[in-house]
C-alpha positions, 0 to 999 in steps of 0.5 A: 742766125737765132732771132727771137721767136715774135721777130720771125715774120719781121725777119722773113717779111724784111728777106723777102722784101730784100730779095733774098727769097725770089718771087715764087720760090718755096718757103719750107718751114724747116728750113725757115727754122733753121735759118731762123734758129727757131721751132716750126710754130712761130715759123708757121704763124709767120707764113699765115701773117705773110699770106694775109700781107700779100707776100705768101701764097699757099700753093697745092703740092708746094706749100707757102710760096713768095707771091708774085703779084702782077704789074697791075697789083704792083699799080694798085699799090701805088694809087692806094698810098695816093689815096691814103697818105694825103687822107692820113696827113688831114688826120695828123692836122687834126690829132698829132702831138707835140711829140710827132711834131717835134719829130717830124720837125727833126727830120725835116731838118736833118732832110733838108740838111742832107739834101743840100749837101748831096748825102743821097744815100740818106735821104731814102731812110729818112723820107721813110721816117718822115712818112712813118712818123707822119701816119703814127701821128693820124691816131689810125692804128688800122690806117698806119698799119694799112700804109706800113704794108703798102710801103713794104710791099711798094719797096719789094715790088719797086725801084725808086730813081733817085730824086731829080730835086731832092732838096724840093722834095725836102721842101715839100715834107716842110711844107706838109709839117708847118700844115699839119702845127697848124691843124690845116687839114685841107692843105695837109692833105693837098700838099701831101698829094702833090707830094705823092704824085710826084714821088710816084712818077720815080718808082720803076718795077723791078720785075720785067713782064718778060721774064715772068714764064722764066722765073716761074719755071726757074724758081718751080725748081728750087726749095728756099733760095738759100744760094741768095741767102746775106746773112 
């Protein structure tokens, strides 16, 4: 496939994430590029990008390699965004617009509409929005970027069960967005902890600690995992 040049980390940063490049396996820029349809240069930045993100680690004798972040990095994450989030919802009580909340206000509804009838497989990309929407509208550009890679890394490390109460759930963001329109910077923030905290409680690692030796000897052998390759 050719994307255009400025796309390649989004390209290779979504692959990775997707498990189309397993933990530690080799990311040669040649063959990046030929996947890509692109030269080795914007292919080079992407790397360097991916390794200041945590996604790449630059390995002596192998090159740019996917990381493989351990259990307690992978934990780190998790109460990082519980720290963050409930900070960047009090901020959005004080800066958002009426166009945040308009949107938020949309996807509430259309969450909550999901939620009731049972649309599951929806309700995963729209808390994502939700989340999303709600970090832009804290007017922090360096704390929407923080949580935008928090997010991405949490969903390359981490599984998340579905919801048991995913209509409570939907509740809860309505309850963040009627804080946020009235400016209520405390209760914004409180609620979106609570939120958090239960959310957290869902998310199940996808890398078993046992088989961390296998698949460092497995993966030591290999180039680019181009047998996985989805496209």
């Amino acid at each position: 496939m050719r994307i255009p040049a400025h796309s390649v980390c989004t390209a290779i940063r979504d692959d990775i994430v997707a498990g189309v490049y397993e933990r530690g396996s080799r990311l040669t820029e040649e063959l990046l590029a030929r996947r890509y349809g692109v030269s080795r240069v914007p292919v080079r930045e992407a790397l360097r990008t991916l390794e200041a993100e945590g996604f790449v680690v630059t390995r002596r004798h192998a090159g740019a390699c996917v990381a493989e972040p351990t259990e307690q990095e992978g934990a780190d994450l998790l109460e990082m965004r519980l720290l963050l989030e409930p900070l960047a919802a009090a901020r959005a009580a004080q800066r958002r617009t009426e166009a945040h909340l308009k949107v938020l206000r949309g996807l509430v509804r259309l969450g909550q509409e999901r939620a009731r009838r049972g649309y599951s497989d929806d309700l995963r990309s729209l808390g994502g929005w939700f989340h999303e929407t709600l970090a832009q509208a804290a007017g922090s550009p360096a704390l929407t970027s923080t949580l935008t890679q928090l997010r991405h890394r949490i969903a390359w490390m981490y599984a998340v069960e579905a919801a048991a109460g995913p209509v409570e759930s939907w509740a809860e963001h309505g309850a963040i967005v009627d804080a946020v329109a009235r400016g209520d910077a405390e209760r914004a923030r409180t609620l979106t902890s609570h939120h958090g905290e239960r959310s957290t409680a869902a998310h199940r690692l996808r890398f078993a600690a046992g088989a961390e030796r296998a698949e460092r000897v497995r993966n030591s052998q290999r180039a680019v995992n181009t047998p996985s390759l989805r496209h």
